[in-house]
C-alpha positions as CSV (number, residue, x, y, z in Angstrom):
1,X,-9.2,29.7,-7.9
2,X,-6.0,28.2,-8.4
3,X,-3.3,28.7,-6.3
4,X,0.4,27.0,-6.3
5,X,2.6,29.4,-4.1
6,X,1.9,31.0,-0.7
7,X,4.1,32.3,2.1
8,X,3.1,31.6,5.6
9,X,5.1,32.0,8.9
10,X,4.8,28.9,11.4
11,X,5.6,28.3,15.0
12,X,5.6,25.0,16.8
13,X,3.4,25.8,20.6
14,X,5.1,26.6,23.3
15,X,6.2,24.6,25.6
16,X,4.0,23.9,29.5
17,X,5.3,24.9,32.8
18,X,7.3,22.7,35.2
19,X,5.4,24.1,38.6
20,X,6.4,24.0,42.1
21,X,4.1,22.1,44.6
22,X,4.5,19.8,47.6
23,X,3.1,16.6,48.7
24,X,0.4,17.5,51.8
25,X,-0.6,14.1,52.9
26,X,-2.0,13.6,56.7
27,X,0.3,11.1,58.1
28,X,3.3,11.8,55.8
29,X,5.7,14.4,57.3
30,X,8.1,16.6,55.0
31,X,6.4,14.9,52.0
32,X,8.7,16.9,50.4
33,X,8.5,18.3,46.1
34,X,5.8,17.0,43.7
35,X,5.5,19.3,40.9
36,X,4.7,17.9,37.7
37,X,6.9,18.7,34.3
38,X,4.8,20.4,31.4
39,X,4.2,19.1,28.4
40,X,5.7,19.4,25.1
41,X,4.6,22.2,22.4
42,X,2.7,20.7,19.7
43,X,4.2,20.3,16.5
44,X,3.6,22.1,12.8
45,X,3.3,19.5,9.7
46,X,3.0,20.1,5.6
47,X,1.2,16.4,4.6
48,X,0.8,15.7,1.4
49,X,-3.0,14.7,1.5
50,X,-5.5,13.5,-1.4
51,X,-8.6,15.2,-2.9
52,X,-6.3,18.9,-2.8
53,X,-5.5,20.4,-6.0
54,X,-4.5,23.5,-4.8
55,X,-3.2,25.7,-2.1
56,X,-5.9,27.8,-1.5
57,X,-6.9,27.1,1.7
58,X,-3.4,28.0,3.3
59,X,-3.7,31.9,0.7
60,X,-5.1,33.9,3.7
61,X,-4.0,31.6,6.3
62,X,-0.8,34.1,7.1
63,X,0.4,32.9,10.7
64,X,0.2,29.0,11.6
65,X,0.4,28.5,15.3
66,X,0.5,24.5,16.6
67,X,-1.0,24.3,20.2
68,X,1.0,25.3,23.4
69,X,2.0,22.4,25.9
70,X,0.0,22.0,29.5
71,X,1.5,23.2,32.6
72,X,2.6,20.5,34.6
73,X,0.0,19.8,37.8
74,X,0.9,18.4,41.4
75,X,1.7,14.8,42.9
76,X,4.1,15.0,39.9
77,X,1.6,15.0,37.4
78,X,2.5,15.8,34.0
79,X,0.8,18.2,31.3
80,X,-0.1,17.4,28.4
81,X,1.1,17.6,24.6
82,X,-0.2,20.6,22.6
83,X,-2.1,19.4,19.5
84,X,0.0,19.5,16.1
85,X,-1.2,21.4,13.5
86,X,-1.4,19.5,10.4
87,X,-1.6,21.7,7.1
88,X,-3.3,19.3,4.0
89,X,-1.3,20.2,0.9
90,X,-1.4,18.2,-2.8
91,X,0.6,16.1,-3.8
92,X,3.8,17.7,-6.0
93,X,4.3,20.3,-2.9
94,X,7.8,21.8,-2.5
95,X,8.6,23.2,0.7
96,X,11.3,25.9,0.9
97,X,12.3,28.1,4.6
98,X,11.5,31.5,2.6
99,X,14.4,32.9,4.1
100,X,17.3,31.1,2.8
101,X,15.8,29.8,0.1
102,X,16.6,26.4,1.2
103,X,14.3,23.6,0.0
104,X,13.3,21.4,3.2
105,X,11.0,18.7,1.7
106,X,9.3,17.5,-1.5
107,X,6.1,15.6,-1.1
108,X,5.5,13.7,-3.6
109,X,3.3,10.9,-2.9
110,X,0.3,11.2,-0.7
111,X,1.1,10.5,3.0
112,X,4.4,11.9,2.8
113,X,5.2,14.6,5.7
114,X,7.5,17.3,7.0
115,X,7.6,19.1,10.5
116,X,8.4,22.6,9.5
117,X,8.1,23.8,13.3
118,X,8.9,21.8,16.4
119,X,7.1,22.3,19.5
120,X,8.8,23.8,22.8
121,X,10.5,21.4,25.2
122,X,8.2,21.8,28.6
123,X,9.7,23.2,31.5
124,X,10.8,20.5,34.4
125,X,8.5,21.0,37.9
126,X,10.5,21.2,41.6
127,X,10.4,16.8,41.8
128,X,12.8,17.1,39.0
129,X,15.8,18.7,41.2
130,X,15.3,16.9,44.2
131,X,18.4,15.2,45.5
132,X,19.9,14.0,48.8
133,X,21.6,17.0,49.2
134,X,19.4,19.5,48.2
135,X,15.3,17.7,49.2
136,X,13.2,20.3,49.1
137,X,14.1,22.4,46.0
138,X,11.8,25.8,45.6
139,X,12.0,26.5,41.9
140,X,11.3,24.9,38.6
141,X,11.0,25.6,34.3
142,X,9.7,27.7,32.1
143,X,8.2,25.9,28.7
144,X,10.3,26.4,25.6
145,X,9.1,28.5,23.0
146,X,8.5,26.7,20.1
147,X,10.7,26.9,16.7
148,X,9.2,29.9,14.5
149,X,9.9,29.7,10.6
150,X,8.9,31.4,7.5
151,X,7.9,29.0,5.0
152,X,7.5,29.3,0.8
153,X,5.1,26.6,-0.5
154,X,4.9,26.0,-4.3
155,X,2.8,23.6,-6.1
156,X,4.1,22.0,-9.3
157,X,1.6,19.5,-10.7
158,X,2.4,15.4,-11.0
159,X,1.4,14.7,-14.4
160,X,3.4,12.1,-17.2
161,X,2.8,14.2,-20.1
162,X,2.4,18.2,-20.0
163,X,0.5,19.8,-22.7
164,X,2.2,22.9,-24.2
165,X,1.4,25.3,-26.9
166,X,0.7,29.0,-27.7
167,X,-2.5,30.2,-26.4
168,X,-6.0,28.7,-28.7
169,X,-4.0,25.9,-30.6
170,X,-6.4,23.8,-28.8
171,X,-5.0,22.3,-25.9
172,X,-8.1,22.1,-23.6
173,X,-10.6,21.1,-26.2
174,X,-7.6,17.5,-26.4
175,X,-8.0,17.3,-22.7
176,X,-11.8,17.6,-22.6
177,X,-11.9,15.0,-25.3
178,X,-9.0,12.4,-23.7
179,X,-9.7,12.5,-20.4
180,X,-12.1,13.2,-17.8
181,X,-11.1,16.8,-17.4
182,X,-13.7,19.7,-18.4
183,X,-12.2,23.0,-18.6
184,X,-13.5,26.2,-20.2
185,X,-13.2,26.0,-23.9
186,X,-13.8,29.7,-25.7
187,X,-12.9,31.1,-29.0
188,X,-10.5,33.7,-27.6
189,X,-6.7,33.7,-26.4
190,X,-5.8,32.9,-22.7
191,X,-9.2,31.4,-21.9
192,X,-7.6,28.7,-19.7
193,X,-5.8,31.0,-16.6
194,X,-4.9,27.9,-14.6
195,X,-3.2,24.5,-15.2
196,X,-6.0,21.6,-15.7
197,X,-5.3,17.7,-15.1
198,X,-7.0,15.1,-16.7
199,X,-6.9,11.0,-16.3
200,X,-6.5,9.1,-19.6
201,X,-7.7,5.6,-19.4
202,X,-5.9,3.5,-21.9
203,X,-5.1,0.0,-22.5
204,X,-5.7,-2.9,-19.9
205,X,-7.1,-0.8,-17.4
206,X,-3.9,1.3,-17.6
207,X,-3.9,5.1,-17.2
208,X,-2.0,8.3,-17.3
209,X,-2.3,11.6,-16.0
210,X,-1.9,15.1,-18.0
211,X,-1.5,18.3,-17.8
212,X,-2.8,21.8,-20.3
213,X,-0.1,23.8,-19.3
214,X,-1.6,27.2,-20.0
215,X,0.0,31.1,-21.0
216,X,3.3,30.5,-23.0
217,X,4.1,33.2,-25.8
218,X,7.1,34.5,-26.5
219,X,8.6,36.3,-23.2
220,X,7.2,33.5,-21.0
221,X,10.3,32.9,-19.2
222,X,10.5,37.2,-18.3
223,X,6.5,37.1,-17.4
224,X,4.7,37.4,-20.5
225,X,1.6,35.9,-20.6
226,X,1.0,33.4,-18.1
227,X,3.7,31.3,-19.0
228,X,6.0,32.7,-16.0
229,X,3.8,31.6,-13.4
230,X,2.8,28.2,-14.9
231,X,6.3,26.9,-16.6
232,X,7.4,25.2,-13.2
233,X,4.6,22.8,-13.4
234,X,6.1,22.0,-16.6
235,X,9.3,20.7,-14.7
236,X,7.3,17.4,-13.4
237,X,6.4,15.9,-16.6
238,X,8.3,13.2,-18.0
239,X,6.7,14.2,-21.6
240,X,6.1,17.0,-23.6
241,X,2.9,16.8,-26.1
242,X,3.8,20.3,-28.3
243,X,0.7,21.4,-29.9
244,X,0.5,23.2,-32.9
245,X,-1.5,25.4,-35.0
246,X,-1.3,26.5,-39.0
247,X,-3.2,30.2,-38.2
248,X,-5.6,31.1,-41.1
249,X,-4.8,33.1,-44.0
250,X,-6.6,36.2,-43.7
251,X,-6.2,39.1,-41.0
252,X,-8.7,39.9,-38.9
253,X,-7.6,43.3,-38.7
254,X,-6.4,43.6,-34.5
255,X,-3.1,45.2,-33.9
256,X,-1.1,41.8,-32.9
257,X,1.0,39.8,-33.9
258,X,-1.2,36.4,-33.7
259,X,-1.8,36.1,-37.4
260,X,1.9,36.7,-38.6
261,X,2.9,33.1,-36.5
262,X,3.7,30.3,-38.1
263,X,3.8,26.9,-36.5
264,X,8.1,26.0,-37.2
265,X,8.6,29.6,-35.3
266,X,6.0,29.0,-32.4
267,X,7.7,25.3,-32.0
268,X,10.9,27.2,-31.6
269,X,9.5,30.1,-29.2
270,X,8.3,28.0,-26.8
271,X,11.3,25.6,-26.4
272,X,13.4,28.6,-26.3
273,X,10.9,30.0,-23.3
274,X,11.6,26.6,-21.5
275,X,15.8,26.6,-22.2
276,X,15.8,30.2,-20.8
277,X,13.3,28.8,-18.1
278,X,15.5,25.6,-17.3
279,X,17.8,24.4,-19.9
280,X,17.0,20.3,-19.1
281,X,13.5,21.1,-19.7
282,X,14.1,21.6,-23.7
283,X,15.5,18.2,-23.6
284,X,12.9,16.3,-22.5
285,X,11.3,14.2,-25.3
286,X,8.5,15.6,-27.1
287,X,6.2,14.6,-29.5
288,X,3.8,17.2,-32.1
289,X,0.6,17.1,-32.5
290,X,-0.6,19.2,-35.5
291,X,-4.3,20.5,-35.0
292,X,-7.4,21.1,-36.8
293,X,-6.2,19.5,-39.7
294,X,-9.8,18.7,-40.7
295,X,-9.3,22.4,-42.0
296,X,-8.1,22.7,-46.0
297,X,-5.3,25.6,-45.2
298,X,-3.7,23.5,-42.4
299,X,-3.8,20.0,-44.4
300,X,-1.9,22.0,-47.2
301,X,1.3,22.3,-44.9
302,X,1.1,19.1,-43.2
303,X,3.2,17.3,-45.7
304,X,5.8,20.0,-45.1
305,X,5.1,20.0,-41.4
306,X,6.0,16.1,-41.1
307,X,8.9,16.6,-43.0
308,X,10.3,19.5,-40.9
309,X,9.8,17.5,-37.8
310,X,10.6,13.9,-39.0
311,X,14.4,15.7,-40.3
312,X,14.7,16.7,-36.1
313,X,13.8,13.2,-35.2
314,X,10.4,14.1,-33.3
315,X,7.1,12.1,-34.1
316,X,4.1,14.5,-35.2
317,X,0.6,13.4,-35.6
318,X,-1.8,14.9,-37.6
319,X,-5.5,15.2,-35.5
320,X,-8.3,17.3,-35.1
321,X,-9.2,17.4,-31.3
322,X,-12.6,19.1,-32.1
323,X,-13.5,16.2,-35.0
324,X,-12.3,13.1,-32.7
325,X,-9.2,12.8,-36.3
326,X,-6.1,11.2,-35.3
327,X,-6.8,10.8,-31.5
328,X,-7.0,7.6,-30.8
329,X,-3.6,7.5,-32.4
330,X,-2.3,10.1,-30.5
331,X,-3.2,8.7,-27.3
332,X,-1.8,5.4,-27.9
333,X,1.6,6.7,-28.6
334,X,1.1,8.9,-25.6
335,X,0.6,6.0,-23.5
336,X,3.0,3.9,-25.0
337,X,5.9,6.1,-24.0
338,X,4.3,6.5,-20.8
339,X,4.2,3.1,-19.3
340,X,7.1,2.0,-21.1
341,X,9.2,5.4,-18.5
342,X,7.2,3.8,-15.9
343,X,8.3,0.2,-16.8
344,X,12.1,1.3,-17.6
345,X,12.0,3.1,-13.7
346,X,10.7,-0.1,-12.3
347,X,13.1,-2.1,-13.2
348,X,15.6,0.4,-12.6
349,X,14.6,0.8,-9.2
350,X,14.5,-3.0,-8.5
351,X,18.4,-3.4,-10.0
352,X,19.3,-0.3,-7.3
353,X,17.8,-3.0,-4.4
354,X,18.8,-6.0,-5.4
355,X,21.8,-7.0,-3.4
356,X,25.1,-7.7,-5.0
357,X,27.5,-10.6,-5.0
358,X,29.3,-10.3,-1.7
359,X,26.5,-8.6,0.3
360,X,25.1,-12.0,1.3
């Protein structure tokens, strides 16, 4: 099951004791205070951790409670530190305090971390308020509780090029063919009800990662479909891969509206879905990939199809996932744009650290 939200409340442990004790040693008169301090509440942390696709584990997991602190002891010994309690999320987690809305941490890369609950301080023992004035104090701390916080985790997928499309153009059977993912291919609408990633391996050992962002019709962006709950994962890819679809010229008699699409008016829907959605997610560069072309009805319009496209400045390819036509092709140009973001970022980022005349 694929999960990429859940609400959980956390609490760091509560802080130990501080206790009251005395020193009772034969030979030592008015040995006076030795009670230890207790230890610190343990601690609550979201780590983004590898192997995790989703957030199941944490669904029923509804109250997250780190380990409480150990009273303090005598001869001023001190208790020990509750255990944190380290949540495993994937990678592409966004943390948010559920009730301000505020967002606390994105973890990004694996072995990034955020404490979402801090332990309790632990309460100081008698030894602590011993002074000249005052040698034999009688009373001592109570542990801190520890910080309690309601949480919001949501998942959005790290891939470089998100597949969209309306539902059966045949965006898993191009995943299942490009990379190493294998999701469930059927010959009906809305077969894939979760996002799938795949590696692609490409040129001198080089890869990239996509998605098959699944559910968007028209609506998406007010909960039709699927697209509603899935269009956030769309927000992480650099690249947009728009798949389309020339339907077939008959009816098949259902009361729908699937075979009165055309492909111009689906391209539109669904950027129109991802403005309403987030406005600088129509702007990110896309390329279309026309499919099943192998097919005589859809090769008739692909001559108008390139020309459509080519007039708005946006590459289209021409492939048939099923019949292996077009993508090899597709995949280079895919990868081309792909390493060259990665590439333009690099040297971005190395111009940001490089130190400027004068900061010698």
């Amino acid at each position: 099951m694929f999960v990429d939200e859940v609400r959980i409340s956390v609490e760091g442990g509560r802080g130990g004791h501080g206790i009251v004790a005395w020193r009772r040693e034969k030979f030592i008169v008015f040995g006076g205070p030795s009670g230890g301090d207790g230890g610190r509440g343990g601690k609550v942390v979201v780590e983004a951790a590898p192997n995790i696709t989703t957030l199941l584990d944490l669904r029923y997991r509804r109250i997250i409670k780190a380990e409480n602190g150990v009273s303090g002891g005598p001869k001023c010994l001190h208790g020990r530190t509750g255990k944190d309690e380290v949540l495993a999320v994937p990678a592409g987690t966004q943390i948010f305090d559920d009730e301000t809305g505020e967002l606390l941490a994105d973890l990004v890369e694996i072995g990034q971390s955020f404490v979402v609950a801090v332990g309790g301080r632990g309460g100081r023992g008698n030894a602590r308020f011993a002074t000249p004035t005052n040698r034999a104090p009688d009373h001592c701390e109570e542990g801190r509780l520890g910080q309690i916080r309601q949480i919001r985790l949501e998942l959005k997928l790290l891939a470089d090029v998100g597949i969209i499309g309306y539902p059966s153009v045949g965006k898993s059977t191009l995943i299942s063919v490009i990379s190493n993912a294998r999701p469930k291919i059927a010959a009906y609408h809305f077969t894939t009800l979760a996002p799938n990633l795949g590696v692609v391996g490409w040129k001198d050992y080089q890869s990239f990662v996509v998605a098959d962002i699944p559910g968007l019709i028209e609506g998406a962006a007010e909960g039709k479909g699927l697209g509603h709950q899935f269009l956030r994962h769309v927000e992480r890819c650099g690249l947009l891969l728009h798949m389309i679809e020339v339907p077939p010229p008959f009816d098949d008699g259902a009361d729908n509206d699937w075979t009165e699409r055309d492909p111009i008016q689906d391209f539109e829907r669904i950027n129109r879905e991802l403005a309403l959605f987030d406005p600088e997610m129509a702007e990110r560069p896309q390329i279309v990939a026309l499919n099943k072309v192998d097919l005589p009805f859809v090769a008739e319009r692909e001559a108008e199809l390139r020309a459509h496209f080519d007039s708005l400045g946006i590459p289209m390819f021409s492939i048939s996932a099923a019949a292996r036509i077009g993508v090899k092709e597709l995949v280079d140009a895919l990868g081309e744009r792909v390493i060259g973001r990665r590439q333009e970022a690099a040297r971005e980022a190395a111009l940001a650290t490089r130190p400027r005349h004068g900061d010698w």
